[in-house]
Backbone bond lengths (Angstrom), bond angles and torsions (degrees), N, CA, C in turn:
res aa  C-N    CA-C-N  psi(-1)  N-CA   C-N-CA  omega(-1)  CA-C   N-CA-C  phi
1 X - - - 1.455 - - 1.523 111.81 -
2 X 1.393 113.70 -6.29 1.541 110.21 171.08 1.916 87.55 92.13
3 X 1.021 146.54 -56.34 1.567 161.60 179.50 1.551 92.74 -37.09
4 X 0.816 151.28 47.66 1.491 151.28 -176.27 1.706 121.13 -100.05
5 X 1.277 139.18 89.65 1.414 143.37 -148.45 1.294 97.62 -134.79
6 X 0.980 126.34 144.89 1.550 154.31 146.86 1.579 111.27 -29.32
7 X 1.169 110.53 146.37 1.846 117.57 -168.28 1.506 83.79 -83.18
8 X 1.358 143.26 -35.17 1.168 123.68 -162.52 1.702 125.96 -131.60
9 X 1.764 84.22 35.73 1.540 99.40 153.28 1.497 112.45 -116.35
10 X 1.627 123.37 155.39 1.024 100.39 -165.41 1.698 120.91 -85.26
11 X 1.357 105.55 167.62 1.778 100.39 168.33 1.114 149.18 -84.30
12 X 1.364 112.24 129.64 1.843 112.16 -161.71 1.574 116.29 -31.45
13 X 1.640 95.35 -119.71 1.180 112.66 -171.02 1.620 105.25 -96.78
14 X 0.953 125.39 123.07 1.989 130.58 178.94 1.424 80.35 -95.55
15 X 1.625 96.34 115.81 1.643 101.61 168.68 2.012 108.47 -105.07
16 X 1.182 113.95 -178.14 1.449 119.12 -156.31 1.828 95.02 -72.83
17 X 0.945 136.16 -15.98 1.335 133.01 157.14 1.083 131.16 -64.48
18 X 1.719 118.88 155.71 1.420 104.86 169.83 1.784 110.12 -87.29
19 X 1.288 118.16 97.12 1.737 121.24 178.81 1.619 110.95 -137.87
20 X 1.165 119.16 47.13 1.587 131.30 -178.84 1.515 91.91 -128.30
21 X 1.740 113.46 113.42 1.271 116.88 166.48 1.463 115.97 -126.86
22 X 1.595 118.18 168.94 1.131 124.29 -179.61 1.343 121.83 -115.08
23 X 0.984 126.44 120.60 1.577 120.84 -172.46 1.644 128.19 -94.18
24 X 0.945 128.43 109.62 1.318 114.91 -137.62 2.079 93.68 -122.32
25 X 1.597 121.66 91.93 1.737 93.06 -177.70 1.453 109.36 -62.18
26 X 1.464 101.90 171.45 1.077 116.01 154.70 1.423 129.18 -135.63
27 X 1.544 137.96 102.32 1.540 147.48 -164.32 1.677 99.41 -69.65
28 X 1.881 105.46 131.61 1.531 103.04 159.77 1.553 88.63 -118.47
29 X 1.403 103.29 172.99 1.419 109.36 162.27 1.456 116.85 -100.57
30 X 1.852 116.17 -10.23 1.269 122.80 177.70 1.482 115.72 -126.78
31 X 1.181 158.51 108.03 1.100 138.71 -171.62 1.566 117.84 -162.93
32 X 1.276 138.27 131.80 1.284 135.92 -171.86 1.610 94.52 -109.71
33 X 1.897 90.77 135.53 1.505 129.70 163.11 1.614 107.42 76.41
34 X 1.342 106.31 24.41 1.745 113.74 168.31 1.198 116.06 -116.75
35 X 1.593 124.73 147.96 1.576 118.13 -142.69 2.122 84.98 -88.30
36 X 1.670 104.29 158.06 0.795 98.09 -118.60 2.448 70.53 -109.34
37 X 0.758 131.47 167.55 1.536 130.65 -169.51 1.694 99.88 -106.67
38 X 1.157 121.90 151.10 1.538 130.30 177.40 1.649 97.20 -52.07
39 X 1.365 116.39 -49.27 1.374 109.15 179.60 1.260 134.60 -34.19
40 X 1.210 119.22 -59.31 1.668 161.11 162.39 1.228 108.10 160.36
41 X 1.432 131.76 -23.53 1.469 122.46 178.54 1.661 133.46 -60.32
42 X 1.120 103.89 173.30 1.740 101.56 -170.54 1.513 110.98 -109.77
43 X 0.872 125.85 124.29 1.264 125.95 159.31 1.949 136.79 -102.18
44 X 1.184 109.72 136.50 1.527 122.19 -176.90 1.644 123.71 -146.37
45 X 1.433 91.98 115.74 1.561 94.53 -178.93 0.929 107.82 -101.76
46 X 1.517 108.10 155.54 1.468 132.39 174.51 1.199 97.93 -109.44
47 X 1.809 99.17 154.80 1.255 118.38 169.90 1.555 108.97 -122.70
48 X 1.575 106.58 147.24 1.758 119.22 166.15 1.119 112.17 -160.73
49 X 1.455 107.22 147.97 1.404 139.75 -154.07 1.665 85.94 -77.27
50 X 1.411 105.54 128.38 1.824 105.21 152.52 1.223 113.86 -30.03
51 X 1.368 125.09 157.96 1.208 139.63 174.42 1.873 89.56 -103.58
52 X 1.767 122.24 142.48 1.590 122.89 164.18 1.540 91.92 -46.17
53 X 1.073 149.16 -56.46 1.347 141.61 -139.52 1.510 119.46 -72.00
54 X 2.305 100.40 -24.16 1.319 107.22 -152.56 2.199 88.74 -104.65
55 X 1.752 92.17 -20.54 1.105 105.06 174.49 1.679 130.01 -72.60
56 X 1.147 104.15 -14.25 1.830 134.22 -164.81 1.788 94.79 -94.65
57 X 1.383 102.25 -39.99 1.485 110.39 -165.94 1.633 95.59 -70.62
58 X 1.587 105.90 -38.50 1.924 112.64 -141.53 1.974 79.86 -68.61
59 X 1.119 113.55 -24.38 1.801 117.28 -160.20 1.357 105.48 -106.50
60 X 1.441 121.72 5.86 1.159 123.55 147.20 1.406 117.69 87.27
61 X 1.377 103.88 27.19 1.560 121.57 -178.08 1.702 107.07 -70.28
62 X 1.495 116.43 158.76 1.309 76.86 168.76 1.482 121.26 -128.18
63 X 1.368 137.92 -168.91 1.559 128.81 -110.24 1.728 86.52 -90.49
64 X 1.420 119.19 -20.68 1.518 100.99 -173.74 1.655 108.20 -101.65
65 X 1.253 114.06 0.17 1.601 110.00 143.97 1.369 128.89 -1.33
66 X 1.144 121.27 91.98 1.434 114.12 173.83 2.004 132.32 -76.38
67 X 0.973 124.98 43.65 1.564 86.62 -160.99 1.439 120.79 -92.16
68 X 1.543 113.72 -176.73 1.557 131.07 -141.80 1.539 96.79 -109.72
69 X 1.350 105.24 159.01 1.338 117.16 161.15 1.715 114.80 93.76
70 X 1.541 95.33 -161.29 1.725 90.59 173.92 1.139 105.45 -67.84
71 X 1.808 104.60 -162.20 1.197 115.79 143.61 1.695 136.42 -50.52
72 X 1.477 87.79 -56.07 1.751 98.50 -179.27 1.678 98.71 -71.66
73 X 0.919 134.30 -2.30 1.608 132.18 -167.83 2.160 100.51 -89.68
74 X 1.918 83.06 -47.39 1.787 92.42 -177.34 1.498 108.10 -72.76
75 X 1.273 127.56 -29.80 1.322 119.64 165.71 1.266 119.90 -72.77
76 X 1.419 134.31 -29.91 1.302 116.70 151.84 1.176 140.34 -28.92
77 X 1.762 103.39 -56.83 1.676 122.49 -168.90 1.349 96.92 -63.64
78 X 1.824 113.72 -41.16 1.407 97.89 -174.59 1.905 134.90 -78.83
79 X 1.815 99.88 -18.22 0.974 105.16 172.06 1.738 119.59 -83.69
80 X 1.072 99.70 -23.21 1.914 97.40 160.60 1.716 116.04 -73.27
81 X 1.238 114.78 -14.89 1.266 110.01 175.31 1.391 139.24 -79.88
82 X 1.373 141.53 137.69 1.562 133.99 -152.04 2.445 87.48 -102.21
83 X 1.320 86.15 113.69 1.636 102.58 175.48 1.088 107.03 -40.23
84 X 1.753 105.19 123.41 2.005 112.04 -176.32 1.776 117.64 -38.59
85 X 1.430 105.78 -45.66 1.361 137.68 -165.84 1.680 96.46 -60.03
86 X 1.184 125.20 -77.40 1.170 124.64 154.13 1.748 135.07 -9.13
87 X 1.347 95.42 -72.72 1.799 99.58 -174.35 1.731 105.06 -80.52
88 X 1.007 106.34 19.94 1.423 122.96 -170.19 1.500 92.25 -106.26
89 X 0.783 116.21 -60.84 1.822 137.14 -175.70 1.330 115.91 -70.20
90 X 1.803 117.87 -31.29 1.343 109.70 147.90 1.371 128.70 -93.90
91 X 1.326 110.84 3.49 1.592 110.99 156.26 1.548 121.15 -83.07
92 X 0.893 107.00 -38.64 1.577 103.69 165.16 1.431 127.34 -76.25
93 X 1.454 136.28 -29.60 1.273 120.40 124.28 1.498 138.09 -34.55
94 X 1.380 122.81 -57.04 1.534 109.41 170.67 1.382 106.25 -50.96
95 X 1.341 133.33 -85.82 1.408 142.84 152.31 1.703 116.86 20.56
96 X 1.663 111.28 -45.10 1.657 131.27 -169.16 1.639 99.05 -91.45
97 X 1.115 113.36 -44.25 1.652 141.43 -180.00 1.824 107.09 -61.32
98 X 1.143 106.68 -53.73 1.560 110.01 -174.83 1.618 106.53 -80.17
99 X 1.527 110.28 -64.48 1.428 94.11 169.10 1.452 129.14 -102.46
């Protein structure tokens, strides 16, 4: 998708879909029809869908968070939701601003 970021910067926008993945390589030293590393080794990544739990975390919910429903139901709640970390950060600005 061109959307390609680092595991340890944080993540944009979690929209109401499930479309937040993780890319995970994986090195063989033997393997047929996988592109192949300067080394001689092979490499192949996998892909997987966030887990709500890993997605709840990325937005800064916190760990005893409950939410309801399916899967596609918990990624909803979380992609309509404005990140704890965030409205935290514009409350304490307004808050710094007023008094």
């Amino acid at each position: 998708s061109g959307h390609v970021r680092s595991a340890d910067m944080p993540i944009q926008t979690i929209t109401t879909c499930d479309s937040v993945q993780v890319a995970t390589p994986i090195i063989f030293d033997k393997a047929v029809g996988l592109p192949r590393l300067p080394d001689g080794r092979y490499i192949d990544i996998r892909l997987r869908m966030l887990k709500p739990s890993e997605l709840a975390k990325a937005h800064s919910f916190p760990d005893d968070y409950r939410l309801t429903g399916n899967r596609g139901e918990q990624v909803k709640q979380i992609g309509n939701s404005v990140p704890v970390m965030t409205a935290c950060a514009m409350c304490e600005a307004d808050l710094k601003r007023v008094g």
